[in-house]
C-alpha positions in Angstrom: -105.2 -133.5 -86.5 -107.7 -131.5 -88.8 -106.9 -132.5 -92.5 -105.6 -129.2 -94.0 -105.8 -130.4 -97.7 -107.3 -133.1 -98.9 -111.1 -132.6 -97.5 -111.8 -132.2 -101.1 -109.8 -134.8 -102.5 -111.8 -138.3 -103.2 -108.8 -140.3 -104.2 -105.2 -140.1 -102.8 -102.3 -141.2 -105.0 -99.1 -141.4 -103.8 -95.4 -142.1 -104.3 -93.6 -144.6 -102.3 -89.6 -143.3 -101.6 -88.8 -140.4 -100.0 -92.8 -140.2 -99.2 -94.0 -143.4 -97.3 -90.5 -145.1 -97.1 -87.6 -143.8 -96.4 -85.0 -143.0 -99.3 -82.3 -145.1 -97.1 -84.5 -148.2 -97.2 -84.6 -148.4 -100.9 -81.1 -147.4 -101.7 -79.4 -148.8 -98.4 -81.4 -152.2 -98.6 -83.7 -152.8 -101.6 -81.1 -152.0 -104.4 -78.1 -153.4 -102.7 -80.1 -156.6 -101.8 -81.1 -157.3 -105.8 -77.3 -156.5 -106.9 -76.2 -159.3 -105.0 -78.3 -161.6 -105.6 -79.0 -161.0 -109.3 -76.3 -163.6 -110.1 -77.4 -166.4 -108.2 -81.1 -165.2 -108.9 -80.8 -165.8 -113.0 -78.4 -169.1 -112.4 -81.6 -170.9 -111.3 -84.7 -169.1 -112.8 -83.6 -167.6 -116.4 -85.5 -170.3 -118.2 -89.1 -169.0 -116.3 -90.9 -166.8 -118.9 -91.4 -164.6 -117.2 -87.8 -163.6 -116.1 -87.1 -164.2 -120.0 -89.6 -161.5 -120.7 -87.8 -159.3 -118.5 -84.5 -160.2 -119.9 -85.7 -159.6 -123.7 -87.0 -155.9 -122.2 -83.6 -155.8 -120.9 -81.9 -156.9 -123.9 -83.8 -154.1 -126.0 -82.6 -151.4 -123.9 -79.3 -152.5 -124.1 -79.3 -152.4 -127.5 -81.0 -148.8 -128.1 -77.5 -147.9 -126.0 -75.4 -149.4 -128.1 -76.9 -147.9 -131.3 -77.0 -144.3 -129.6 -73.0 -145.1 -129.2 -73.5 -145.3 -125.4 -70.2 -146.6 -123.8 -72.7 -149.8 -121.7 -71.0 -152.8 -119.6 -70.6 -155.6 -122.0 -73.5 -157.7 -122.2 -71.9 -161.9 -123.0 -75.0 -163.9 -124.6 -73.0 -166.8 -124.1 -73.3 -166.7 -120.4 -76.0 -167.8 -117.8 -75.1 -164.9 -116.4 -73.8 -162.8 -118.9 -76.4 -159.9 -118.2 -75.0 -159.0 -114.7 -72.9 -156.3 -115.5 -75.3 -154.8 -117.5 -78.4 -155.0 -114.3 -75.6 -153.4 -112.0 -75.0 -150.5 -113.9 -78.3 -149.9 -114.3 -79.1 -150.2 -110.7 -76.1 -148.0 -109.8 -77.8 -145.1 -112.3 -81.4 -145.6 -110.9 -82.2 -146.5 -114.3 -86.7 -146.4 -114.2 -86.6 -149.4 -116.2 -90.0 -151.6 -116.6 -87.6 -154.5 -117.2 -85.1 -153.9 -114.2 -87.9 -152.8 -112.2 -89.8 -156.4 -112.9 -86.6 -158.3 -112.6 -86.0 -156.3 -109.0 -89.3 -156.9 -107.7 -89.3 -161.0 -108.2 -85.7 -160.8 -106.5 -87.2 -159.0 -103.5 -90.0 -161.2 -103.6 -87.6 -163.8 -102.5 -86.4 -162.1 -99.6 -90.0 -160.8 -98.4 -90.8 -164.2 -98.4 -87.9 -165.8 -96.3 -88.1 -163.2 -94.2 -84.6 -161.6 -95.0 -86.9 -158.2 -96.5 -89.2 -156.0 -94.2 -90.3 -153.0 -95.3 -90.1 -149.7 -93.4 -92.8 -146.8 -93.6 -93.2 -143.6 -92.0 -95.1 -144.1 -88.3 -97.7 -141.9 -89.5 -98.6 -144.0 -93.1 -100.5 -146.8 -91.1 -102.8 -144.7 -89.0 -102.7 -142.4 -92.4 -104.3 -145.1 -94.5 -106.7 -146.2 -91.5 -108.0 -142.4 -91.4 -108.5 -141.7 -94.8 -110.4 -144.9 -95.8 -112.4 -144.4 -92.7 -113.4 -140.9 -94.0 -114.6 -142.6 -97.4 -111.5 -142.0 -100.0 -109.4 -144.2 -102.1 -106.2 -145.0 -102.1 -103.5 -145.5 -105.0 -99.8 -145.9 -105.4 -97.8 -144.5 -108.2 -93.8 -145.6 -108.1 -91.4 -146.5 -110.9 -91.3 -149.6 -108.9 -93.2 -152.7 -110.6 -96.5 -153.3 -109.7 -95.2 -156.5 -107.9 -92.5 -154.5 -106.1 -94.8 -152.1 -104.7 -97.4 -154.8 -103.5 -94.4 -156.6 -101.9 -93.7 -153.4 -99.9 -96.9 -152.9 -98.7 -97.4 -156.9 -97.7 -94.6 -157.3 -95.8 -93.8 -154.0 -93.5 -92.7 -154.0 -90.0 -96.5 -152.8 -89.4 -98.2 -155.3 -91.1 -99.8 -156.2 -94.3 -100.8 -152.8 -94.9 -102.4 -154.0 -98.7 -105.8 -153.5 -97.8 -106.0 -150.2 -97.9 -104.8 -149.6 -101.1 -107.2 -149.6 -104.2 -104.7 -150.3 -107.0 -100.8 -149.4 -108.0 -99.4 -147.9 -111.1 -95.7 -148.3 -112.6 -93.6 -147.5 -115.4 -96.0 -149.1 -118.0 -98.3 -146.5 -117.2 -95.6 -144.3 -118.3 -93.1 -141.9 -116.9 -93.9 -140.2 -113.4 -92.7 -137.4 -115.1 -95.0 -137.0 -117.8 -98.3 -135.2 -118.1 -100.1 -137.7 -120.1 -99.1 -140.5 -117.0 -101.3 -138.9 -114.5 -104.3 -138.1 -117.2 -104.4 -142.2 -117.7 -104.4 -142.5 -113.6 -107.4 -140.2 -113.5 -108.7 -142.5 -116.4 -108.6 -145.7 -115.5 -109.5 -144.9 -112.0 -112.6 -143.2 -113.6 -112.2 -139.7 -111.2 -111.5 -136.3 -112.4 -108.2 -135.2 -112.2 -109.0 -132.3 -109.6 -110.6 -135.1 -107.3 -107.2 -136.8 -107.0 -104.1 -135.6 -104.5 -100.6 -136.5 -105.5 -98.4 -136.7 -102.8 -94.5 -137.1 -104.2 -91.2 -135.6 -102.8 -90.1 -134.9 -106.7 -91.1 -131.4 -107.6 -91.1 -132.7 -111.4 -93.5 -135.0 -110.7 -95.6 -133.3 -108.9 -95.7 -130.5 -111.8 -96.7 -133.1 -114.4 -99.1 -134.5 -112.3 -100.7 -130.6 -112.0 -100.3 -130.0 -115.3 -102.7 -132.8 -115.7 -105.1 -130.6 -113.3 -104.4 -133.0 -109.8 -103.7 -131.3 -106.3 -100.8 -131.9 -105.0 -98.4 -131.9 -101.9 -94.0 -131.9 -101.9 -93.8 -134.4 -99.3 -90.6 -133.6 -97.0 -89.0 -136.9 -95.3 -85.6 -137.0 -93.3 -82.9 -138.3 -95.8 -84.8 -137.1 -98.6 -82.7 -136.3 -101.6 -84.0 -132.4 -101.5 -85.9 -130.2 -99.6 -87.3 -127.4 -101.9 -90.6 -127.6 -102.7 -90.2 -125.2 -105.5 -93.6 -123.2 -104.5 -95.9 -126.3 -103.8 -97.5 -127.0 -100.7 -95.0 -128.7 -98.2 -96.3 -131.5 -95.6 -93.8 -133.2 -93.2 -96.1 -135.8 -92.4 -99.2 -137.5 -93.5 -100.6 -136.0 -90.4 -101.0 -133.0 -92.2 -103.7 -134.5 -94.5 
């Protein structure tokens, strides 16, 4: 099909749920998958630093709540384990987290690696990704996802190692999807213009930030996406569209 809006684009940045992955597969699989092995997960590895370092991000956040008189799940510092209840609630509330998202994404890299994880994508993301590098443009991911997490996803999906095609991932470090300032320090440090970059998300509050910051920008519409309205931005069903 005839690309009807990025022709002018030289760099493609996109979101990951609800755009190349179904919503169900990161709610019905992903989340459920760390919850239950969170426990087990911290029993053997707490003492790696780098799953401390996740854990002291974690223990920060926790305590912000507590001083803001937010009614949390208790955290026990006596325990191996005593920061379960606290990673469950936040991965019941969706919490964008660096530190959940970090600890998530070494859980999942368990389960990639057994085999237990494999992630789904849209049929048209693969032949996607092989038409737009063909036709010379670049190719980002932006998700509140660790970097890991999102590199993960794209290693190990039911078509393939798809990693190659993608120039470089973003996350929560950069800052909030949300935010102007986020997609001005995309632009950045991929060294192109805002206006040469198309952000595909199916959040309409993202996808205002990331105009505000002067990128194009499409409301991507997915079965089992959590909304439909595109709020007045241009609405693609499919990346065969672009």
């Amino acid at each position: 099909m005839t690309a009807l809006y990025s022709d002018n684009a030289e760099v493609l940045l996109l979101d990951i749920e609800g755009t190349t992955t179904p919503v169900d597969y990161v709610f019905g699989v992903l989340f459920p998958f760390a919850r239950d092995r969170v426990t087990d997960f911290l029993s053997t590895y707490q003492q790696v630093t780098a799953v401390q370092t996740d854990l002291q991000l974690l223990r920060k956040e926790y305590e912000q709540e507590l001083a803001q008189g937010v009614s949390v799940p208790h955290w026990q510092e006596t325990e191996v384990t005593g920061a379960v209840p606290y990673i469950h609630y936040l991965i019941s509330i969706d919490r964008k987290s660096t530190g959940l998202k970090s600890l998530q994404g070494k859980i999942w890299e368990r389960g990639y690696r057994d085999g237990t994880l494999r992630s789904q994508i849209f049929p048209d993301v693969k032949p996607a990704f092989q038409r737009w590098i063909s036709a010379g443009k670049h190719l980002y991911i932006f998700s509140s996802g660790s970097v890991q997490a999102q590199q993960l996803l794209f290693r190990y999906t039911e078509e393939g190692d798809l990693t190659g095609f993608i120039s470089g991932y973003f996350d929560t470090q950069t800052g909030s999807k949300r935010e102007v300032q986020s997609y001005a320090k995309i632009a950045s440090a991929i060294g192109k213009i805002p206006e040469k970059i198309l952000f595909i998300s199916d959040v309409t509050a993202e996808l205002k930030a990331s105009q505000a910051a002067g990128m194009q920008t499409l409301f991507s519409i997915r079965t089992g996406n959590h909304s439909f309205e595109a709020e007045g931005f241009p609405a693609i069903q499919s990346f065969d569209e672009v």
